[in-house]
C-alpha positions in Angstrom: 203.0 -58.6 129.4 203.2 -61.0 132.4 206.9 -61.9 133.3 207.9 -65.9 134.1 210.7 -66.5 136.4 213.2 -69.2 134.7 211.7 -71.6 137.1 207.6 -70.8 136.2 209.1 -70.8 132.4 210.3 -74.8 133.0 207.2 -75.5 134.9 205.1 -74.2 131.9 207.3 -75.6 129.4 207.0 -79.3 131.2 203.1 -79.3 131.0 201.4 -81.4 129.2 198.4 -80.1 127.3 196.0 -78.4 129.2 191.6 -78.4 128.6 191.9 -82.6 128.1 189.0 -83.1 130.8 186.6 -79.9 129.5 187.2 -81.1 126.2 186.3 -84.7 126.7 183.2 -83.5 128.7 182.2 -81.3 125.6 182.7 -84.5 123.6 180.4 -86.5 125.8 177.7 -83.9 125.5 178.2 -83.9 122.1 178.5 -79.7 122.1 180.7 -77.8 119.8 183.2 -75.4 121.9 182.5 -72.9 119.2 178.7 -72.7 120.7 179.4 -73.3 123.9 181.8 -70.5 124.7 178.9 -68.3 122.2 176.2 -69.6 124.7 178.6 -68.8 127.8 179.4 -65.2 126.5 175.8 -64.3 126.2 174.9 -65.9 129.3 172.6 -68.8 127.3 173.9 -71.9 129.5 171.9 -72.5 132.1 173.0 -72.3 135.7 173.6 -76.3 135.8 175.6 -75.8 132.1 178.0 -73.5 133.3 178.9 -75.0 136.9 179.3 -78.3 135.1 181.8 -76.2 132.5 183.2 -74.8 135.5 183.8 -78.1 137.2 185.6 -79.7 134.4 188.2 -76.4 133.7 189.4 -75.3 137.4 190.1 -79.0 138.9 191.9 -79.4 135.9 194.3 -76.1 136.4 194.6 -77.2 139.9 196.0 -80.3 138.9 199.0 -78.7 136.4 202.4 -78.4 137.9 202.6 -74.9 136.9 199.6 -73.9 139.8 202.3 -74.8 142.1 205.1 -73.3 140.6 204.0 -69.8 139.7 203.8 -67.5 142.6 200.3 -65.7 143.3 200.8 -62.1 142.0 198.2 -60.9 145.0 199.6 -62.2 147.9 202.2 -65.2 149.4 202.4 -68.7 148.1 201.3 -70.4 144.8 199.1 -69.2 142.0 196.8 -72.8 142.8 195.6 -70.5 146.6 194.0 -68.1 143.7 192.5 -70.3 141.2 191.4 -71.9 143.9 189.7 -68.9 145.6 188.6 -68.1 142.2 186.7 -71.7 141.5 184.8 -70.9 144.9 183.7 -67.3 143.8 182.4 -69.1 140.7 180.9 -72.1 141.5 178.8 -69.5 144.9 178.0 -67.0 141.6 180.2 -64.3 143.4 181.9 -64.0 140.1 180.5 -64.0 136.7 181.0 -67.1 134.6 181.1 -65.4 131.4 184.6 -63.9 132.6 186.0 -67.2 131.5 185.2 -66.9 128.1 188.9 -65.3 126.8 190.9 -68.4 128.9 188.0 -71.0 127.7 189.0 -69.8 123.9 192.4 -69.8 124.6 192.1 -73.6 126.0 189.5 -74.9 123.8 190.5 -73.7 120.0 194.4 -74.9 119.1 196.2 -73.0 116.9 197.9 -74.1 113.5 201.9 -73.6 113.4 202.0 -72.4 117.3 204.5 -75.1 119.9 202.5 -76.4 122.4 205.1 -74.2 125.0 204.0 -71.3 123.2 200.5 -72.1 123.8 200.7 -73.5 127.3 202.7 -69.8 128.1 199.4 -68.0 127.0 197.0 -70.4 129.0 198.7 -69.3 132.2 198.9 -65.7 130.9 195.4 -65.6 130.7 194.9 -67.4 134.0 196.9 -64.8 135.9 194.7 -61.9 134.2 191.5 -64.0 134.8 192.8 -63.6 138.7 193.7 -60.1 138.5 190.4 -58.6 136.6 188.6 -60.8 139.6 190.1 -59.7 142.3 188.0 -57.2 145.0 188.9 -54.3 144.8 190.0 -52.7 148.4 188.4 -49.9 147.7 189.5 -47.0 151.2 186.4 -47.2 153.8 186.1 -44.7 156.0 187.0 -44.5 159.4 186.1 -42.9 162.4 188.9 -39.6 162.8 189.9 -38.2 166.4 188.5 -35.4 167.3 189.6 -31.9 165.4 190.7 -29.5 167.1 189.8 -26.9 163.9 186.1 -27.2 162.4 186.4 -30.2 160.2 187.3 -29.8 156.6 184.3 -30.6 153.7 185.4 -33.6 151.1 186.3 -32.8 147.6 183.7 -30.9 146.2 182.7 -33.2 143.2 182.2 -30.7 141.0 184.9 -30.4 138.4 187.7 -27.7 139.0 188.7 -27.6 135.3 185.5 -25.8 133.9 186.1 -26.1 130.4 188.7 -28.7 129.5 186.7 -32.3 129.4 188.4 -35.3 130.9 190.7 -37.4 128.7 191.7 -40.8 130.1 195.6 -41.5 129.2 193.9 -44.7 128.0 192.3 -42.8 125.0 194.9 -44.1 123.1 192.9 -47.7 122.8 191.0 -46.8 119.7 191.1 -49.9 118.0 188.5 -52.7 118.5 190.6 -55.2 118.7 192.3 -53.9 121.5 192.4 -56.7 124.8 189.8 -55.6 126.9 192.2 -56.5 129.7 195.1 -54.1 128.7 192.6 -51.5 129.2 191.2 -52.2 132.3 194.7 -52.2 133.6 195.4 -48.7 132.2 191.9 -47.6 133.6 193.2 -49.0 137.4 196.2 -47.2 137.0 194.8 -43.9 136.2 191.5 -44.3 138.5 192.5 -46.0 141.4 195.0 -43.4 142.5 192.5 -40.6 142.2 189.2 -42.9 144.0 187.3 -41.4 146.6 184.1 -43.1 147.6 182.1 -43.9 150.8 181.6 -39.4 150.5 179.0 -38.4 153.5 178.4 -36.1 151.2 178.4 -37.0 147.7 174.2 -37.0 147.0 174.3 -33.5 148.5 177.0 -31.6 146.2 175.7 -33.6 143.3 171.6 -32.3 143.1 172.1 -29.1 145.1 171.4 -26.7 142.6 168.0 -28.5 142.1 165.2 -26.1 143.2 163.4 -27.8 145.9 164.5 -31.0 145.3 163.9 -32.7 149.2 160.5 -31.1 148.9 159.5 -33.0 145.9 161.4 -36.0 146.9 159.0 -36.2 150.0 156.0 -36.1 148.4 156.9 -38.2 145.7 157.8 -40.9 147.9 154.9 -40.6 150.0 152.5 -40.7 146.8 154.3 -44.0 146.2 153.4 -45.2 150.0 150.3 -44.2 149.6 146.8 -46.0 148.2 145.4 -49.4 147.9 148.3 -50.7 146.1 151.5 -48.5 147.4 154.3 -49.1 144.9 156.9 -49.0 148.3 156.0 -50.7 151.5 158.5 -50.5 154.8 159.7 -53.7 155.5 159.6 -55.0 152.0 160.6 -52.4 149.5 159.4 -52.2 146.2 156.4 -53.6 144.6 157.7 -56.0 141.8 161.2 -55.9 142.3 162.6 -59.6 140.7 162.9 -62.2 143.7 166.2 -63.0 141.4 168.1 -59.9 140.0 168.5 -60.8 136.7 169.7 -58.0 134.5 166.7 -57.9 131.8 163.8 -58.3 135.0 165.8 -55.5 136.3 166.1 -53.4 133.4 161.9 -53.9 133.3 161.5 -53.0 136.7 163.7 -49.7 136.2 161.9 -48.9 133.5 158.4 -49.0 135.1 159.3 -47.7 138.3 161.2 -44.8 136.6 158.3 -43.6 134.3 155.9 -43.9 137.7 158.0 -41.9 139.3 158.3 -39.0 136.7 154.9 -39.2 136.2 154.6 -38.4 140.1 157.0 -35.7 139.7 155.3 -33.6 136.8 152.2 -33.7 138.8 153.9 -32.1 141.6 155.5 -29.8 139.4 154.5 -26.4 138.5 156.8 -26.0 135.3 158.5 -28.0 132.8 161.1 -30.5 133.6 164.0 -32.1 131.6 162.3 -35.7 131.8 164.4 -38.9 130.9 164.0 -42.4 130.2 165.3 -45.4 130.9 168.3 -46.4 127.7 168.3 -50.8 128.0 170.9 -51.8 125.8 173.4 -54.9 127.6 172.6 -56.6 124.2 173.3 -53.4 121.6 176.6 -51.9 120.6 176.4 -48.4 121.3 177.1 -46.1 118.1 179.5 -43.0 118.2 182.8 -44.4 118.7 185.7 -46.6 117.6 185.4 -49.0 120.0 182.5 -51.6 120.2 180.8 -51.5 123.1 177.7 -52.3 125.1 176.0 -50.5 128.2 173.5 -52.6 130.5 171.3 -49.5 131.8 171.5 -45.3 131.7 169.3 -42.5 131.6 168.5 -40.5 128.2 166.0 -37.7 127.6 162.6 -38.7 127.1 161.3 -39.9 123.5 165.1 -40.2 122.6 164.6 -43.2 120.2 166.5 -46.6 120.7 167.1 -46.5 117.3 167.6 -43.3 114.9 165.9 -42.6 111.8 168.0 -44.8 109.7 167.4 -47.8 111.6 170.8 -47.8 113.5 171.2 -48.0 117.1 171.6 -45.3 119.8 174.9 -43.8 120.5 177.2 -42.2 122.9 176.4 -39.0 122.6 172.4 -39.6 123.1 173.7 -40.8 126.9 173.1 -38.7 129.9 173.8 -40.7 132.5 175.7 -43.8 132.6 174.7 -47.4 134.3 176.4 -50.5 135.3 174.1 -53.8 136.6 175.4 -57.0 138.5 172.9 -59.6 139.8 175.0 -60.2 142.4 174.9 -57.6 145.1 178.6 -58.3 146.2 179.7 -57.1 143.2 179.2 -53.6 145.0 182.6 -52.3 145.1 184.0 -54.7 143.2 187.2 -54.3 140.7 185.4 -55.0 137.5 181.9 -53.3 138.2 183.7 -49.7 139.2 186.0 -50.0 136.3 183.2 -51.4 133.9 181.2 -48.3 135.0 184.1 -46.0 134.3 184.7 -47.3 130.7 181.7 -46.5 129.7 182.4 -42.9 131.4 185.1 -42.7 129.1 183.3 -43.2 126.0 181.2 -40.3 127.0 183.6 -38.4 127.5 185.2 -39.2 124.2 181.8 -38.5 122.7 180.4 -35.7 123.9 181.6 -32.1 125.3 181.5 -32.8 129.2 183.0 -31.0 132.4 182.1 -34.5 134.1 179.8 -37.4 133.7 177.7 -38.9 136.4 176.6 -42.6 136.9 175.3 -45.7 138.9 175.8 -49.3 139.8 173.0 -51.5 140.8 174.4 -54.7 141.7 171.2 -56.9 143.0 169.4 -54.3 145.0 172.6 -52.3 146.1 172.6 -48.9 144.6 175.9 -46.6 144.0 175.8 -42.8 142.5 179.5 -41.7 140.9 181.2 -38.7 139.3 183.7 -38.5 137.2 186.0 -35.7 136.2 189.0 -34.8 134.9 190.6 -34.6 138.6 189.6 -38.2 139.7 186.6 -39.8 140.6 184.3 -40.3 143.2 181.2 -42.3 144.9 178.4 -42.5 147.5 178.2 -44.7 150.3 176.0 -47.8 148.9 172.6 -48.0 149.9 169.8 -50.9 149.3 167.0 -49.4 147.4 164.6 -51.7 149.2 165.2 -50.8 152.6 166.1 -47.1 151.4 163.5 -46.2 149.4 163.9 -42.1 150.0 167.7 -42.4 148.5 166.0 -44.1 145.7 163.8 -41.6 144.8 166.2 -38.9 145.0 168.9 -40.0 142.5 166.5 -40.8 140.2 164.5 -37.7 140.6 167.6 -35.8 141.1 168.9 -37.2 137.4 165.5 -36.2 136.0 165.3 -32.5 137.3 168.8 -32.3 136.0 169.2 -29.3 133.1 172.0 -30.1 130.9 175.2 -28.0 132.6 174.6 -29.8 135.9 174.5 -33.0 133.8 178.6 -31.7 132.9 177.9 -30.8 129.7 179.8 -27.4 128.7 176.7 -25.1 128.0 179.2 -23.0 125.5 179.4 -25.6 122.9 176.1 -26.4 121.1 175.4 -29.6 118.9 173.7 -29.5 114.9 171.0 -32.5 114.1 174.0 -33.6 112.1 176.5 -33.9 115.2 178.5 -31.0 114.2 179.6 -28.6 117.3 179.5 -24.7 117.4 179.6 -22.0 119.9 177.2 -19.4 119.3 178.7 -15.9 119.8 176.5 -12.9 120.3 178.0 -9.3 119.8 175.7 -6.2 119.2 172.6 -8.3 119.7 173.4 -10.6 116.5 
């Protein structure tokens, strides 16, 4: 719960009624908040819509006594140096608009039998957590060490040292679905942040080396895709088809494609069966399989694993083998909200499923990620662009598709009925 000095709590108590200019411009427009706040969740307003919306709410904050009277949280002076750093990130689409929505509900739908203080405390409450779930995340970078005098020590490996105990966020203890999807982000910081390493030299290399040959087939895979009368990668201007604007479902189209090209490559090239996998598109489809509802833009699954099960319901959490997080915007790459979005959904598959650790990516415009995730932390790659990288690419996603399931982290001991039921299989005397 955010604390109020005495002196924030009079400023807040003094204010007048806050959302008067959004609401009159709704009024004009003759649009029902209700549907507007739907269309903004859902990203339905078009780019004019929402920096009108935008226009009326944050000029209006500005303007409130209390912007200048509560202290920024982040740094020295007034809380109006944020919103006001927050309106620019906005209106140049460096932060997403539908972030809003929670403070837009709060401002826009009064409540029967609650004082206008009351209300008025939980505008700024929401304000201050609208500011800290936007806030970029200073994330370490490496830097250039003196010289050793000792041969230079390896990073942390990535793979798991607790072999057989699956990782169990402290935060496992938001089970219900009406749980503020801000309290647990702040747990998740808590926990994560402390343990972060990213930026690993490294990281690409402990993750797919125990794939047989895997810079062998990468190479030719990638030069098949350079090669012919219409080369699916050129140097100098990346990938054939890839969305002039980033858009999560041209994205999710393009992944898809490119993906099953590349597969297709790869079984060519290879001389036995492989684990294939598929693109899973779901930023619009509640994942099944656990208490909490929620949605995951992009991840891989194992080929022909239906969308939808038998009984018409959707896929779940425990059909996921690799997790995905998309931004249109490429500064979102090592953002705050994109690492800890992507780490969420880690959770759930932990909660889900019998893993060691779980593996995922961030594609925020065309800036790609790789992750890991375990019980002692996690960690990432250096970014790369996947137009002006094509190799790096290739190999995750081949990488991801070689993979059997234990180098996926799931515990090879523990087998899985059609019905979801666990069992370890025990063999004694050949039975």
């Amino acid at each position: 719960m955010t604390q109020f000095s005495q002196k924030e709590l009079e400023a807040i108590a003094a204010c007048p009624s806050t959302a008067t200019h959004v609401s009159t411009y709704l009024s004009s427009k003759n649009a029902d908040p209700t549907e507007v706040i739907d269309k903004l969740t859902v990203k339905a307003l078009s780019d004019g819509e929402e920096q009108d919306l935008i226009n009326q709410l944050f000029p209006e904050l500005l303007a409130q006594p209390p912007a200048l009277t509560i202290l920024s949280r982040f740094g020295d002076g007034p809380l109006s140096a944020d919103i006001a750093a927050l309106y620019a990130g906005l209106s140049q689409r460096h932060v997403e608009a539908k972030l809003v929505v929670p403070l837009l509900k709060l401002m826009l739908t009064p409540k029967s039998g609650i004082a206008s203080q009351d209300s008025n405390m939980e505008i700024w409450t929401a304000v201050l957590d609208l500011i800290a779930r936007t806030k970029p995340l200073l994330l370490p970078q490496p830097t250039t060490p003196p010289q050793p005098t000792t041969p230079p020590q390896p990073p942390r490996l990535v793979e798991s040292q607790h072999q057989q105990t699956p990782w169990n966020f402290n935060s496992s203890g938001f089970v219900n679905t009406s749980e503020h999807r801000e309290q647990v982000d702040e747990v998740l910081k808590a926990e994560l942040l402390g343990a972060l390493q990213i930026d690993l030299t490294d990281f690409t290399t402990a993750v797919f080396k125990h794939i047989p040959h895997l810079d062998q087939l990468v190479e030719r895979v990638f030069a098949q895709c350079q090669g012919g009368e219409t080369p699916l990668y050129t140097r100098g201007n990346g990938w054939t088809g890839w969305p002039p604007s980033p858009k999560e479902d041209l994205v999710l189209e393009w992944l898809q494609k490119h993906v099953e090209h590349l597969t297709a490559l790869l079984i060519e090239y290879c001389m036995h069966s492989i684990p294939t996998r598929q693109i899973y598109k779901g930023p619009r489809t509640y994942l099944q399989g656990s208490p909490i509802k929620r949605k995951m833009d992009v991840g891989l699954m194992a080929r022909h694993t239906p969308s939808k099960t038998d009984d018409g319901t959707d896929a779940n959490w425990g059909q996921i083998l690799v997790a995905g997080e998309l931004k249109s915007n490429p500064k979102k790459d090592g953002h705050q909200s994109t690492f800890i979005d992507l780490a969420t959904y880690a959770r759930e598959v932990f909660r889900v499923q019998d893993r060691r650790f779980v593996l995922g990516f961030t594609l925020c415009g065309s800036r790609m990620r790789l992750w890991h995730f375990d019980r002692s932390g996690s960690s990432g790659s250096p970014s790369f662009d996947i137009n002006q990288e094509g190799v790096e690419f290739v190999r995750a996603m081949l990488g991801y598709c070689l993979m059997n399931d234990k180098q996926l982290g799931l515990d090879p001991m523990i087998q899985q009925q059609s019905d979801g039921q666990r069992y370890v299989e025990i063999i004694r005397d050949d039975q």
